[in-house]
N, C-alpha and C positions, 0 to 999 in steps of 0.2 A: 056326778063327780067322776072325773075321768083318773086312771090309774097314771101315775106316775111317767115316763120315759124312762126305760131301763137302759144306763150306759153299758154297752156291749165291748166297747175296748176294755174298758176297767174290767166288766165280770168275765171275759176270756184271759184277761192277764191271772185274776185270782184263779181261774179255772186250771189253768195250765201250773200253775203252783202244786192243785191240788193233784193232780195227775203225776206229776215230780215227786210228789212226796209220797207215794207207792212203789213198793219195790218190785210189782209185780206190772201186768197190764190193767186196765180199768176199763169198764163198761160203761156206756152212756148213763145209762138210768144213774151207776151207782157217782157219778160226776154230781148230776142231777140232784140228787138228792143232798151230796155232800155240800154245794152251792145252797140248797132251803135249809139245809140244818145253821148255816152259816148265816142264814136273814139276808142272803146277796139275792137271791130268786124269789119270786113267791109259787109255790107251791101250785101249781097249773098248767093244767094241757097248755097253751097257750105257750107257755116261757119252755117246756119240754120240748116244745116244735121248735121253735123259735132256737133252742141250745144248740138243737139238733143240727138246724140250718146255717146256724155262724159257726161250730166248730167244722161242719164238712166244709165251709169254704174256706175257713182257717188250713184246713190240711190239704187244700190244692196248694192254698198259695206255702204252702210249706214252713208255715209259721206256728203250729198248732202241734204237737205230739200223738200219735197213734193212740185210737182207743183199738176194746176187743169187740171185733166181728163172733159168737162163737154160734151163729147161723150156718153161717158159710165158708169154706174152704177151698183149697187146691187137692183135689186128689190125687193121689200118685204113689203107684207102689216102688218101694225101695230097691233101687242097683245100687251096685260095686263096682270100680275098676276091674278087682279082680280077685282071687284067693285070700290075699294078705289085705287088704284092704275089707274085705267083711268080717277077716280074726280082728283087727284093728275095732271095728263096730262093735262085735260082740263082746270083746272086750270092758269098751268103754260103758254097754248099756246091760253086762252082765251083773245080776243079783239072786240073791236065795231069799225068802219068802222072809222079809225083815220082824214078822211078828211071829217066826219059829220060836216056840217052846215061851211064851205069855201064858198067862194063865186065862185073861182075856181075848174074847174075840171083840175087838172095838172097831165100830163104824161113827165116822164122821155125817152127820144127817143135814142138809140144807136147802129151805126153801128155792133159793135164787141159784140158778145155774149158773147165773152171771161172776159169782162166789167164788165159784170152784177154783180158777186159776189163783185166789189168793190161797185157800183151802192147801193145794195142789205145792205152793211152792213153800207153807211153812210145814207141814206133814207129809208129805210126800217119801221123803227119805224114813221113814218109819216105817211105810209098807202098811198103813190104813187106809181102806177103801174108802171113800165117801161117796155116797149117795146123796143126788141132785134129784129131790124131788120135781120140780119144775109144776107144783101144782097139783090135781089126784092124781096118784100115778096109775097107770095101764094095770091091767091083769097081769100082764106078761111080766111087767118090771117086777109085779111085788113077788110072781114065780119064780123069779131069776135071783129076787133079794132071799129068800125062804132058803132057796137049793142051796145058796152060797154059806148061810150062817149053820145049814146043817154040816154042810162037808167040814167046816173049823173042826168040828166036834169040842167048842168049847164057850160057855157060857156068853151071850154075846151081849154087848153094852152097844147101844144105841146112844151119840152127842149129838144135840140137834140147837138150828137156830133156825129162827122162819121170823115173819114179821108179824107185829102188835096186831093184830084184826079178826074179827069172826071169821073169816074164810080162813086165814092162816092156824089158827088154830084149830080148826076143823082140820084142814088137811093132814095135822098131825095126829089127829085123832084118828081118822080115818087109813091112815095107813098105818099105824099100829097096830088099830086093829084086824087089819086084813092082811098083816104078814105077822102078829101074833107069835115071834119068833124074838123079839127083847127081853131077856129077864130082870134089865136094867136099863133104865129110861134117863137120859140129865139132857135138861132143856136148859141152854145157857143163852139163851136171849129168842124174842126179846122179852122183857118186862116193866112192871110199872116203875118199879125202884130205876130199872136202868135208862129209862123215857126221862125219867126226873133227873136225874144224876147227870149226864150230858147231854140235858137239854135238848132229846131229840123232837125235831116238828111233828107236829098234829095234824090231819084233818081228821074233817068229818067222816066217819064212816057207812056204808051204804043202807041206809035203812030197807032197801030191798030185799037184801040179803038174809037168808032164811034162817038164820044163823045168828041173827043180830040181837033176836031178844035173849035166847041163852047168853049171848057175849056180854051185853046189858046187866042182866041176873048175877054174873061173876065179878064185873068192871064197876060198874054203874053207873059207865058210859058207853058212848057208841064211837069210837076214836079207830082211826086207822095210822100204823107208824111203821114208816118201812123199814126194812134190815138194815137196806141198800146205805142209810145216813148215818150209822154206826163207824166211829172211824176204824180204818183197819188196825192200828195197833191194840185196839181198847178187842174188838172182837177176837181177836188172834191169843190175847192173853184170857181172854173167857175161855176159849179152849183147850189152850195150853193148861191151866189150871184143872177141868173138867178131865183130862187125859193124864193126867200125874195122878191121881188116884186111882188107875187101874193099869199103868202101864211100870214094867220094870228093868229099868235102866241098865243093868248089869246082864239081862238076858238078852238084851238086844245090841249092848259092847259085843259079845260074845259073838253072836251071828256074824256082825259086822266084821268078826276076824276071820271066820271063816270066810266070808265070802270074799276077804282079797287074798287070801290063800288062793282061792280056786281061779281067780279071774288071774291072777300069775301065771298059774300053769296052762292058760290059755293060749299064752307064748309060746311052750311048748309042742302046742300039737301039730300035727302033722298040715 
């Protein structure tokens, strides 16, 4: 029995919806998955290539909206016309450390790097770090994550979201325990209730994986559910929610006065 003909105009017209309806940029994968949670894709290498290859030539022909590359870049360090023109810069991109005088030291934790620009443009202006696992992370990151949660010198709260599967939970396991510096843990996806709840797609998960009877033992099943098909507003308010119980609103008005006091007098100088 042969699979279906997948209409490629109709699922680029929904695709390009889904892309619209991000305030932010969006990455292949998380198109991709947003198309399987939707029952428009099935769930396979095959249609992931295949996405891959109709929306890049969607974007020659200039029909198609920009995803994010965050591989690759333009490197290039920053000039100025002139004097006035770097006050002008400093100005616009001056701030004071926005989680001055919290009682928390809160980090944003995610699987998927692919995330972060969403992460990046609803928390961003709070001045919480997130941390993009991207998988086990290095020695060197979890050195770098340690040094940082000691200089706060203040209680630090780890929010994290990774995806449904033996490895994904492993990795959060695993890097907890080898930066051992959270005195507070909130895992806000994914989970079973929330797999259920917006209907997010299944597959099978890797029975290879060394990991899979422990996931088994907890689950008791062997399922794998990406982040990636979570829609952004449902995830964004898991955080949002997960971050109102340690974060306080009236110390952070405060800052934020100070700091355009100081970015005025930036006018000022010489």
């Amino acid at each position: 029995m042969t699979s279906p003909r997948l209409d490629w105009p109709a699922i680029l017209s929904e695709a390009v919806e889904i892309v619209h309806s991000y305030d932010t940029g969006v990455t292949l994968r998380q198109l991709f998955y947003r198309l399987v949670a939707a029952e428009i894709l099935p769930n396979t290498r095959v249609a992931y290539q295949t996405l891959s290859r109709q929306t890049a030539e969607a974007r020659r022909e200039r029909v198609f909206p920009a995803l994010i590359d965050r591989t690759r870049s333009i490197h290039r360090f920053r000039t100025f016309a002139g004097p006035d023109d770097a006050r002008r810069w400093l100005r616009r991109i001056y701030r004071r450390d926005r989680t001055e005088g919290q009682e928390f030291s809160i980090y944003i934790g995610i699987e998927k790097a692919g995330i972060v620009e969403q992460l990046e443009s609803w928390f961003g202006d709070l001045g919480i770090p997130i941390l993009a696992l991207g998988g086990y992370t290095s020695q060197t990151y979890v050195d770098e994550i340690e040094e940082d949660v000691r200089s706060q010198g203040r209680p630090a709260v780890l929010i994290y979201a990774g995806d449904f599967d033996a490895s994904g939970e492993d990795i959060e396991r695993d890097f907890l325990e080898r930066t051992a510096c959270f005195g507070t843990v909130v895992r806000v996806a994914l989970t079973t209730q929330q797999i259920e709840e917006h209907d997010l797609p299944e597959q099978m998960g890797k029975t290879t994986d060394s990991r899979a009877g422990r996931f088994v033992a907890r689950h008791g099943r062997l399922v794998q559910v990406e982040l990636d098909a979570l829609p952004p507003d449902v995830l964004r308010q898991f955080f949002e929610e997960a971050i109102g119980r340690f974060w306080d609103a009236d110390t952070h008005r405060a800052v934020l006065a100070r700091e355009t006091d100081e970015s005025e007098s930036l006018d000022a100088a010489p």
